[in-house]
N, C-alpha and C positions, 0 to 999 in steps of 0.2 A: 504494500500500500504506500503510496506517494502520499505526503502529506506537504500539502504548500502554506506559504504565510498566512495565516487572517489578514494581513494588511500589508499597503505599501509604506515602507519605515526605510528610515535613516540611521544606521545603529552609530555613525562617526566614523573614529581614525583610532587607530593603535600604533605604535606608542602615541604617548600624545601628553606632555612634550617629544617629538621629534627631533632627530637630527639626519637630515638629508633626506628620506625616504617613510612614509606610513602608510598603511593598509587601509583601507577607506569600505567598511561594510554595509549594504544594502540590501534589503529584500524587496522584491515585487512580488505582490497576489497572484496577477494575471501578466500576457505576454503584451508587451505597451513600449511606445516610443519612449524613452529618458534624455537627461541633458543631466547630467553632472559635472557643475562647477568648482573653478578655485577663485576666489575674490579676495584683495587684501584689506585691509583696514580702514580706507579709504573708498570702499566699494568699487575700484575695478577692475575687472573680470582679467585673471591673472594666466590662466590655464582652462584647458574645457578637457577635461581627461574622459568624456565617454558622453556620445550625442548620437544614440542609434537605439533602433530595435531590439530589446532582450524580451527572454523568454523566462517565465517566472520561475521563482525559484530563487536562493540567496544567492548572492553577488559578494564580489572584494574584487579589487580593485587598488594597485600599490599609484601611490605619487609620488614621482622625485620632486623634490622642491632645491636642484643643485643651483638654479639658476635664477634664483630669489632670493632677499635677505631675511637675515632674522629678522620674523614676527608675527603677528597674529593675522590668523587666514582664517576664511568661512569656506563648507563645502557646503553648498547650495546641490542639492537633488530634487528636480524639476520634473514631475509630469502631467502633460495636461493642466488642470487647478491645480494638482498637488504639489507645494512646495516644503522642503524642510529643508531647515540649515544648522548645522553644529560648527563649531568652531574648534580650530587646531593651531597648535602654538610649535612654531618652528626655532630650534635653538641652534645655532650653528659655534 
């Protein structure tokens, strides 16, 4: 038996503080267009690490952030209405 999410959620980042790289975990209910962003503190849009068709079921998803400075980033997970955002703290 498959059992899929109740819900489309945002579970964040691990580690979190980061240095250079974290894992960004997600579930989708059903199979649905996403956009998962990176924004920095300032609001704007820093990286688009995933803007496609998945198929439900959990998700992860790593980000390097080698090419950004230390500091505080939101990952914005976008579908349709649904938005959520956590926030991740980059330490270099």
């Amino acid at each position: 038996e498959v059992r899929l999410p109740a819900a489309l959620s945002l579970h964040g980042n691990y580690p979190n503080p980061f240095n250079a790289s974290t894992t960004i975990e997600y579930e989708l209910k059903e199979n649905r267009e996403i956009k998962l962003s990176i924004f920095d503190i300032h609001g704007g849009e820093v990286d688009v690490v995933a803007n496609n068709y998945q198929l439900a079921g959990e998700h992860s998803i790593v980000w390097n952030g080698y090419n950004v400075p230390s500091s505080i980033y939101f990952i914005r997970l976008s579908s349709g209405k649904f938005v959520q955002t956590k926030k991740a703290i980059l330490l270099k």
